[in-house]
ZAMARGU-4260 file (C-alpha; in steps of 0.2 Angstrom, whole numbers, plus 5000, padded with zeros to 4 digits):
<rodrens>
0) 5000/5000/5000 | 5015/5011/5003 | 5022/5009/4988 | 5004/5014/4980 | 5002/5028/4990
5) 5019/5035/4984 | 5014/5036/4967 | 4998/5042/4970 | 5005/5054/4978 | 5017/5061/4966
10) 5004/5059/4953 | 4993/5072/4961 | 5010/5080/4961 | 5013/5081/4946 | 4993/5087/4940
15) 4998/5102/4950 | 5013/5106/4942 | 5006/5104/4925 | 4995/5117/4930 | 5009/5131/4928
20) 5013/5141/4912 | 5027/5132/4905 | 5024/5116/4914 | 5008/5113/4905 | 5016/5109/4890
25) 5024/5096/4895 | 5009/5088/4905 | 5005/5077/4919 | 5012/5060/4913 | 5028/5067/4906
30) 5030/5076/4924 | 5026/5060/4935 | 5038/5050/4927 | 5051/5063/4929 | 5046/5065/4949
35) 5047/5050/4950 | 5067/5047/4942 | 5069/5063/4955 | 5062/5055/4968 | 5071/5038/4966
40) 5086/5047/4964 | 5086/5057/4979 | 5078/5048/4993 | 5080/5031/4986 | 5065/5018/4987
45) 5064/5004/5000 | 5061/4987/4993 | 5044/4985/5005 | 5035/4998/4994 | 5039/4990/4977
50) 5024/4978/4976 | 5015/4995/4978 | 5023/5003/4964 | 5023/4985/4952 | 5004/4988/4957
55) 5003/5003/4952 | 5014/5000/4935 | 5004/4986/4930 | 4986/4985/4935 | 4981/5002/4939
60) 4989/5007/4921 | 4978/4995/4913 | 4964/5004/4922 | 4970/5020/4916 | 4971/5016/4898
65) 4953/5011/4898 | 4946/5024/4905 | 4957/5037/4893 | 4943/5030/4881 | 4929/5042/4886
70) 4941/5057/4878 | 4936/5050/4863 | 4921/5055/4851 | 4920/5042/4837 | 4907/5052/4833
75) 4919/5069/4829 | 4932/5057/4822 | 4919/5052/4807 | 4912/5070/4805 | 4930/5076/4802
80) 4931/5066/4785 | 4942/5053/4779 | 4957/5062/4775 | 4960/5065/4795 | 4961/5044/4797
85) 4972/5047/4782 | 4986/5059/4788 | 4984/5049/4806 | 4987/5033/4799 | 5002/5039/4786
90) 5009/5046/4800 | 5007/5034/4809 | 5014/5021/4799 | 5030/5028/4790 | 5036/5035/4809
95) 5033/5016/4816 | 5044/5009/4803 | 5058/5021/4801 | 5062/5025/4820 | 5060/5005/4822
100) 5072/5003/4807 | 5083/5018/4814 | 5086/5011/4830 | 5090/4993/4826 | 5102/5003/4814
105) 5109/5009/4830 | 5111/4994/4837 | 5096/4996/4850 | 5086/4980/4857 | 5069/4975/4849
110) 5060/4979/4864 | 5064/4995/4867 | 5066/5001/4848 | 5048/4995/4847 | 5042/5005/4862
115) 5050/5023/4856 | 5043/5020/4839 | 5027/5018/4844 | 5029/5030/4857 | 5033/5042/4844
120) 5023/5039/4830 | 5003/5036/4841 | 5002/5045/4858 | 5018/5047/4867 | 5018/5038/4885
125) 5002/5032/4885 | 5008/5020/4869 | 5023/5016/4877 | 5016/5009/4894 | 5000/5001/4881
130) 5014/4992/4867 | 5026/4987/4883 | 5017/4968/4891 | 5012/4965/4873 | 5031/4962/4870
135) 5035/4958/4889 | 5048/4971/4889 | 5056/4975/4904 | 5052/4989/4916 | 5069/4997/4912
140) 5066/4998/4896 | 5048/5005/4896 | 5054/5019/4908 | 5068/5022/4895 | 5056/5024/4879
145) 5042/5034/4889 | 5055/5047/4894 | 5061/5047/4877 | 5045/5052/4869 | 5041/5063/4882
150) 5059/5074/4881 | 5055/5074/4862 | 5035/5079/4860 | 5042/5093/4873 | 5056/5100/4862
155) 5047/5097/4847 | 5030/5109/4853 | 5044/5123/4860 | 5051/5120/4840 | 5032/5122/4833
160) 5026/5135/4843 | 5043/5145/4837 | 5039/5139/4819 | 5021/5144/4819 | 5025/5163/4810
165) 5032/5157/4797 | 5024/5140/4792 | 5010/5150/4782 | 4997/5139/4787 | 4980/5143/4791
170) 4974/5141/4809 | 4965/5123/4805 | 4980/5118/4793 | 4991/5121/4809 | 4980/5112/4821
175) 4979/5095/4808 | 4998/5097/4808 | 5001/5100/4827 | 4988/5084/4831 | 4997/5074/4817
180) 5013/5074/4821 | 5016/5076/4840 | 5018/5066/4853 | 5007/5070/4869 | 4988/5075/4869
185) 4994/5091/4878 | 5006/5093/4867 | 4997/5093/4853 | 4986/5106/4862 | 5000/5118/4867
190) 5008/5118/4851 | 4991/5122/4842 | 4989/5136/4856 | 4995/5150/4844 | 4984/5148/4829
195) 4969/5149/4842 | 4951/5139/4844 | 4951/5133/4827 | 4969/5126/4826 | 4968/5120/4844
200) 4952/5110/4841 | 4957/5104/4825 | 4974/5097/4834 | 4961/5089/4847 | 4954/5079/4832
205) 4966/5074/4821 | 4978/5068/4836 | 4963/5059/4847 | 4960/5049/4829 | 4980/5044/4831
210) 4976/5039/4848 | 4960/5027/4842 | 4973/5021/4830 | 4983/5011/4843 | 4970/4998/4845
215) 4973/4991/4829 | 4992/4993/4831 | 4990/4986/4846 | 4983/4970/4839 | 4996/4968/4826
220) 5011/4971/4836 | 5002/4958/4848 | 5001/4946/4833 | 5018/4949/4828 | 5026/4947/4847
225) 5016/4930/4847 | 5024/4925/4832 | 5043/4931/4840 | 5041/4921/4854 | 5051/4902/4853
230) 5042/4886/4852 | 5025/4882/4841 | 5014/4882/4856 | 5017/4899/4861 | 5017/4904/4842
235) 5000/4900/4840 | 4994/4909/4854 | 4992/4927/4849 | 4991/4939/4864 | 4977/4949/4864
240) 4977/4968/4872 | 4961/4967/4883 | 4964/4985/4889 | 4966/4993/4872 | 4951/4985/4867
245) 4944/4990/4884 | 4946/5008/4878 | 4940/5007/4864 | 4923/5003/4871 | 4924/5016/4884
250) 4926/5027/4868 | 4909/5021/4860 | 4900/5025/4877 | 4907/5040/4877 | 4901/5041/4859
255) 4884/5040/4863 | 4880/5054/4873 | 4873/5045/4887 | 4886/5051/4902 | 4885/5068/4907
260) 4898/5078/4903 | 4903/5084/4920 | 4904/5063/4923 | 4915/5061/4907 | 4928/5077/4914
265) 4930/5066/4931 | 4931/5050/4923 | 4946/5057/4910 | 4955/5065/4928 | 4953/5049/4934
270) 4961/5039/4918 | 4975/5051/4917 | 4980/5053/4938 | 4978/5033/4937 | 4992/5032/4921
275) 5001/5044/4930 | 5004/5033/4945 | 5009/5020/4933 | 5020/5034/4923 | 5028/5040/4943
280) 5032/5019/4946 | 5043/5019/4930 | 5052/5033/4936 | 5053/5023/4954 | 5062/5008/4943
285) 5074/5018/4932 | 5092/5015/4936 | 5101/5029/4930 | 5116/5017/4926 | 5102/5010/4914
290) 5096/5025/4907 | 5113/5034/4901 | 5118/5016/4894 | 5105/5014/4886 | 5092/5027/4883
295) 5105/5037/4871 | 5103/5029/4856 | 5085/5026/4857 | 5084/5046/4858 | 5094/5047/4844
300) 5083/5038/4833 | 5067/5047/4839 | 5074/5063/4837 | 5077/5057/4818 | 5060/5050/4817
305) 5051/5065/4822 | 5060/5076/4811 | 5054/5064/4796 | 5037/5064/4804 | 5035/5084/4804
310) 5041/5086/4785 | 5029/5070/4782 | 5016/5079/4793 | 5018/5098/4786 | 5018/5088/4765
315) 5002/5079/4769 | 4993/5097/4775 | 4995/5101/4759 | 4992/5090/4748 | 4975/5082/4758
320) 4971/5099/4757 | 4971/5107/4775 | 4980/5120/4769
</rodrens>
């Protein structure tokens, strides 16, 4: 319970921080996982509270996840046209493979190459802790590709709102760029921030479609970890992501209008100060001797990938049109 507790309460912590100017752009989950590496580093945690914080990492992030899915509106998803699934899922696609296919250049494992890619490419964090007990990758390295994807989206929406000027886009061409290439929901947000209502709330859109879209990339990196692991029994048995799908039903309830929206606002504080905990327990479990071994590399290759992912992003505003 200790251990629980702990993360709970630099969870709250961290929602409180994100409340300030400059801290909002980075959010609540890139700021717990960061209290927490503070936290572990300074004070140290005592091996009686990690049951609490592998709790919190593992179950109450599940939790989390689904509930995330009542900030999603199928419904505004399918009014925004085709051509917002279309930039999502481009985007989506090419980042996946070439920071995969950059990071195996640079020599880093599987696991953790996958994580940033998919980190990078769909929702920042939030896919990293999803994509991570599909391919049982270690707690190390899931802390390591969170953190990378969260240093990134922040650099890259100071980067965009520096940029905005002289992009010549209009406010809604801005936001479908913003949402379609960056990492974090309140990245996406902040970034969008200068272009006003319109750019933010087309961000909103485009980059919630990116997050529907890790279901089914959940289920294929599923299928393909099944198919990775040794021995014919295990191959056959594909891993399904319950909690994905999970969200993805939240997200038609939330569709339908039959929650209040007062009910969805507390549910979505919920989701988030729940992944948050799980986001504060990575933090609790990196080993710095990990992370500078082992975490440059994979920052290396995101940073790559997100540079190919804006120029994708800004070329597919124009010719689908945004602009």
């Amino acid at each position: 319970m200790l251990g629980i507790g702990l993360t709970l309460i630099l969870s709250l912590l961290a929602k409180g921080l994100s409340l300030l100017p400059f801290l909002s752009i980075m959010g609540q989950l890139v700021l717990a996982i960061i209290l927490g590496m503070i936290y572990k580093a300074a004070v140290g945690v005592p091996e009686s509270m990690m049951p609490g914080v592998g709790f919190s990492n593992k179950k109450l992030l599940r939790f989390g996840i689904i509930l995330l899915g009542m900030r999603l509106n199928l419904v505004d998803i399918a009014h925004a046209g085709p051509r917002v699934v279309l930039i999502a899922a481009i985007n989506i696609t090419v980042t996946i493979f070439v920071v995969y296919g950059l990071a195996r250049l640079f020599k880093v494992d599987r696991p953790l190459a996958l994580l940033t890619a998919c980190g990078t490419a769909i929702c920042g964090a939030a896919a990293v802790v999803a994509i991570a007990p599909l391919i049982k990758a270690r707690e190390q390295e899931t802390a390591v590709g969170a953190a990378t994807v969260a240093i990134l989206g922040t650099l890259f929406t100071l980067l965009y709102v520096g940029l905005y000027p002289f992009l010549g886009l209009t406010p809604s061409a801005y936001g479908a760029f913003a949402g379609g290439t960056l990492h974090e929901v309140a990245h996406a947000i902040a970034a969008a921030a200068p272009g006003g209502k319109e750019a933010e709330d087309m961000s909103v859109i485009v980059k919630l479609t990116r997050v529907a879209l890790l279901v089914p990339v959940s289920l294929c990196v599923g299928y393909w970890a099944s198919r990775k692991q040794e021995g014919t029994a295990q191959k056959s048995k594909i891993q399904i992501p319950w909690f994905v799908l999970g969200f993805l039903l939240m997200s038609g309830v939330n569709s339908l209008g039959i929650i209040p929206h007062a009910v969805t606002a507390q549910i979505i504080n919920l989701a988030y100060i729940l992944i948050a905990m799980a986001m504060a327990g990575l933090g609790l479990n990196v080993d710095f001797a990990f992370f500078r071994r082992n975490g440059v590399k994979p920052f290396a290759a995101g940073a790559l990938g997100s540079v190919v992912l804006a120029g994708l992003g800004l070329l597919l505003v124009h010719v689908l049109g945004f602009a």
